[in-house]
ZAKOLKE-937699 format. One record per residue: residue in one letter; residue number from 0; x, y, z of N, C-alpha, C, O in turn. Coordinates in Angstrom, 1 decimal. Each point is the difference from the previous one (the first is absolute). Example, Ala and Ser with C-alpha at 12.3 -4.5 7.8 and 13.67 -1.06 7.14 Angstrom:
# residues 2
 r   k    n_x    n_y    n_z   ca_x   ca_y   ca_z    c_x    c_y    c_z    o_x    o_y    o_z
 a   0   13.2   -5.7    7.8   -0.9    1.2    0.0    0.9    1.2    0.0    1.0    0.0    0.7
 s   1   -1.4    1.1   -1.4    0.9    1.1    0.0   -0.8    1.1    0.8    0.5    1.1    0.1
//
This chain:
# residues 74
 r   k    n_x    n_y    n_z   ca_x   ca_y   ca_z    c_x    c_y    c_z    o_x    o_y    o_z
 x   0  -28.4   19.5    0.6    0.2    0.8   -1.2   -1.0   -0.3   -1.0    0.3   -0.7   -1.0
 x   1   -1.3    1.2    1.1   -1.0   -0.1   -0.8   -0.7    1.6   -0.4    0.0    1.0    0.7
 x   2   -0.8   -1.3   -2.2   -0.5    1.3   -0.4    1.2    0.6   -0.8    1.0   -0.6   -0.4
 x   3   -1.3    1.6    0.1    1.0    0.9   -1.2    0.7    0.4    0.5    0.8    0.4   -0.9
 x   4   -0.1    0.1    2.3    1.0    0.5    0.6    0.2   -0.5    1.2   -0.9   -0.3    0.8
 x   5    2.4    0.3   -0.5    0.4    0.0    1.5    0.5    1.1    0.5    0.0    1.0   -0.7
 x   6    0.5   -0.9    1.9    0.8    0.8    0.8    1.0   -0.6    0.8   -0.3   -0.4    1.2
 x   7    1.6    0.2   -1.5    1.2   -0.7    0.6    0.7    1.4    1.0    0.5    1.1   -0.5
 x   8   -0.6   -1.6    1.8    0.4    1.1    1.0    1.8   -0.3    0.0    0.7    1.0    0.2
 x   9   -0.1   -2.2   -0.4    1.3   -0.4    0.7    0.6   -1.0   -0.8   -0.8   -0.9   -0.1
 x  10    2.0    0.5   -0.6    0.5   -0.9   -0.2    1.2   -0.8    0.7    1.0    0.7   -0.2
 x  11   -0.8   -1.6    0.7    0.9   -0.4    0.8    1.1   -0.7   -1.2   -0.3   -1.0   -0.7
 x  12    1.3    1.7    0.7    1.1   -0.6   -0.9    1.0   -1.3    0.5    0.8    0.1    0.9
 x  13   -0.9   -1.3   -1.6    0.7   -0.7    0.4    1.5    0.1   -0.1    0.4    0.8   -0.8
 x  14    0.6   -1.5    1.9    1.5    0.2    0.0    0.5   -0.7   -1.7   -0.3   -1.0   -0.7
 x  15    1.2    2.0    0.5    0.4   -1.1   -1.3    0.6   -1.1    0.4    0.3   -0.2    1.1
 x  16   -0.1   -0.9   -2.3    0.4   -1.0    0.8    1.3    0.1   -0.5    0.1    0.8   -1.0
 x  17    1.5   -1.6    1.4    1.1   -0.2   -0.3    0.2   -0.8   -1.4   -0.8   -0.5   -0.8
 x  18    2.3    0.7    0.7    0.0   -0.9   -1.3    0.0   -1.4    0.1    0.3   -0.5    1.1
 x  19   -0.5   -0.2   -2.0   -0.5   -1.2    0.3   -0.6   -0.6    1.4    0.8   -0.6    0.7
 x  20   -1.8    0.7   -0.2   -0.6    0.4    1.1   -1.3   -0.7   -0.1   -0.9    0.0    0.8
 x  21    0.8   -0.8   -2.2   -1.3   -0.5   -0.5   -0.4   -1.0    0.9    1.0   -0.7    0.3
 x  22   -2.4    0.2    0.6   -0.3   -1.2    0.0    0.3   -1.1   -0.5   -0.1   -0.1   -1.2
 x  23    0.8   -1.2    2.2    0.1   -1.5   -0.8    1.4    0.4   -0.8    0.5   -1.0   -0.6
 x  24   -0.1    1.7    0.5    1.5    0.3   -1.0    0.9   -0.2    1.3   -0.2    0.2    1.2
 x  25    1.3   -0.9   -2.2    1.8   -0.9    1.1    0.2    1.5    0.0   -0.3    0.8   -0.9
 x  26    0.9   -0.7    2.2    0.7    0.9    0.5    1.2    0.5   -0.1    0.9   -0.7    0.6
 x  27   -0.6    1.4   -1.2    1.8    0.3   -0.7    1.0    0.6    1.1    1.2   -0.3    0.0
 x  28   -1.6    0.9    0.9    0.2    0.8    1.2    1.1   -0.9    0.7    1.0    0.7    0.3
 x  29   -0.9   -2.3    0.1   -0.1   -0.4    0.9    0.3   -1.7   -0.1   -0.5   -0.4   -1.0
 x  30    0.9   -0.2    1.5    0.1   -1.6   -0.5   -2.1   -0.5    0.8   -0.5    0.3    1.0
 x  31    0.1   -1.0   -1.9   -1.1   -0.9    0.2   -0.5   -1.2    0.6    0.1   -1.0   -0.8
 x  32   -0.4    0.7    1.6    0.0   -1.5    0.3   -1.2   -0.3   -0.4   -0.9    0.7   -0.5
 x  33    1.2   -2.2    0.9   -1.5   -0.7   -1.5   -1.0   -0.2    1.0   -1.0   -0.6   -0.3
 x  34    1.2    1.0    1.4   -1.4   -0.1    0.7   -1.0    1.2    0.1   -1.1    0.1    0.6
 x  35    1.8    0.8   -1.5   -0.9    1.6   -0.6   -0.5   -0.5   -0.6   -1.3    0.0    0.1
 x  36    2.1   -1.1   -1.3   -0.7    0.1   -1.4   -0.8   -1.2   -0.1   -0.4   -0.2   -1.1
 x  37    0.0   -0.7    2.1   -1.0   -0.8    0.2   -1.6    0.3    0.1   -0.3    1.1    0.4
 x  38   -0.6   -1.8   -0.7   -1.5    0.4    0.3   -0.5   -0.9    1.2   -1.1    0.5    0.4
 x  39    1.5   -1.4    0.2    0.2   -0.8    1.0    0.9   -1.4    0.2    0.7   -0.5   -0.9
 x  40   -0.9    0.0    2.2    1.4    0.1    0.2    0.7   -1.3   -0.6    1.2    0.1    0.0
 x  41   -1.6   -1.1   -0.4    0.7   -0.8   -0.5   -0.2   -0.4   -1.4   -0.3   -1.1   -0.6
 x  42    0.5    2.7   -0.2    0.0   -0.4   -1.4    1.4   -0.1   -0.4    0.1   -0.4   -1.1
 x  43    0.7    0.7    1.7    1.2   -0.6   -0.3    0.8   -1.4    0.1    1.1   -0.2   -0.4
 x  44   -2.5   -1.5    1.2    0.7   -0.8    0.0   -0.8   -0.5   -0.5   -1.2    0.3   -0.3
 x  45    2.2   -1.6   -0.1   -0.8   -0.9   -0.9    0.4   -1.7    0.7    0.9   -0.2    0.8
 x  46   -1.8   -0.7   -1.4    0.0   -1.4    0.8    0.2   -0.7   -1.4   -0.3    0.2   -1.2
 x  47    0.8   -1.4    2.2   -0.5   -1.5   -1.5    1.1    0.0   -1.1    1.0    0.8   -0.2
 x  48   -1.3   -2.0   -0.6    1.3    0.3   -1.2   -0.2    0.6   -1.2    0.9    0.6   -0.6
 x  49   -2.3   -0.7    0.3   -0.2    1.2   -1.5   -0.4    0.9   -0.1   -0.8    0.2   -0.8
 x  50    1.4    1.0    2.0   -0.3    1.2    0.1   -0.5    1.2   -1.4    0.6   -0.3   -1.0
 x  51   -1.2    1.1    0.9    0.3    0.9   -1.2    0.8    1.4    0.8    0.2    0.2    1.2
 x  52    0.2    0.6   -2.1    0.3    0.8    0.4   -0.5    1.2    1.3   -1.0    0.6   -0.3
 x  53    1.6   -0.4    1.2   -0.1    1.0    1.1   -0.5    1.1   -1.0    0.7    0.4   -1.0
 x  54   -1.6    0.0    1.1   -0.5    1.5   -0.2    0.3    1.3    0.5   -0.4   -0.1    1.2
 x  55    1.0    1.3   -1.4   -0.2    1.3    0.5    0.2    0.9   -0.6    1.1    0.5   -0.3
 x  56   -2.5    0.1    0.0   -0.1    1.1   -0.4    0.6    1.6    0.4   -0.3    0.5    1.1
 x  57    0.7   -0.1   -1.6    1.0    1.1    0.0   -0.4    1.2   -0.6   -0.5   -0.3   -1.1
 x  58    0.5    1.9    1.1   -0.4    0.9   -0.8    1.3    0.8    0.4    0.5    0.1    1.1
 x  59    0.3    0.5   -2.8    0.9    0.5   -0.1   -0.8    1.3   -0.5   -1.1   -0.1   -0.5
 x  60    1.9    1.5    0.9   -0.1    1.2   -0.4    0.4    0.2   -2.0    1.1    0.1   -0.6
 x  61   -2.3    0.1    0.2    0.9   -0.2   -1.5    1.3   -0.2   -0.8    0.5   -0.8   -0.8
 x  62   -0.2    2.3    1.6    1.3    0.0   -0.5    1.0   -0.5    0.2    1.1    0.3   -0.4
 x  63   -1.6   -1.5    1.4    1.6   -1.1    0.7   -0.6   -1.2   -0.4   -0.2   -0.9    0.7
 x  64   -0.2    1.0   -1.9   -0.3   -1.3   -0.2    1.5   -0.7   -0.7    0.8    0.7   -0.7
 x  65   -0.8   -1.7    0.9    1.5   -0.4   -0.5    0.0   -1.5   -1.0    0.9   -0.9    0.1
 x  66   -1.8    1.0   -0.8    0.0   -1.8   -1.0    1.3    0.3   -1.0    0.3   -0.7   -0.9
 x  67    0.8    2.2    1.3    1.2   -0.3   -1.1    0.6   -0.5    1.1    0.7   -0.9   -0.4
 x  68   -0.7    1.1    1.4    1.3   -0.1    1.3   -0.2   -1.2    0.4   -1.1   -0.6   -0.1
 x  69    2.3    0.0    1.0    0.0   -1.0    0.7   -1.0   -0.2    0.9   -0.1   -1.1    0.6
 x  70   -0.7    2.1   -0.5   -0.8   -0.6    1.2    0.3    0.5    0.9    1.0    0.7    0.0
 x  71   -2.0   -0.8    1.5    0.3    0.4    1.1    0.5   -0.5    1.0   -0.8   -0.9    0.4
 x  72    1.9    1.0    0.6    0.8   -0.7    0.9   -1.1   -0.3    0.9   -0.8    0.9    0.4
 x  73    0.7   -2.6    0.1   -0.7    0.0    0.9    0.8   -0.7    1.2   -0.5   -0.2    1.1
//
């Protein structure tokens, strides 16, 4: 697409996507296991006596975000 003009013969329309349906976002649909929400496989253990905290990162759909509520049942 170069020069002062094109000519677009066809556009291929993507499917919409569902709701909450985003990439990397917890799944509401469905119970989760933490072996989805891992990036490989033993980030969930830890060794030794002065561990720091287990890490996992999580992406909530905005609007469930919940820092008034108890939290989420795990």
């Amino acid at each position: 697409m170069t020069g002062r003009s094109a000519s677009i013969e066809a556009i291929n329309k993507l499917p919409l996507r569902k709701a909450y349906d985003a990439p990397r976002w917890l799944r509401g649909d469905r119970p989760v296991h933490f072996d989805e929400l891992t990036d490989y496989p033993t980030q969930l253990q830890a060794e030794g006596l002065n561990n720091g905290p287990i890490k996992l990162n999580i992406r909530f759909a905005p609007d469930l975000f919940t820092w008034r509520e108890k939290g989420i049942p795990i």
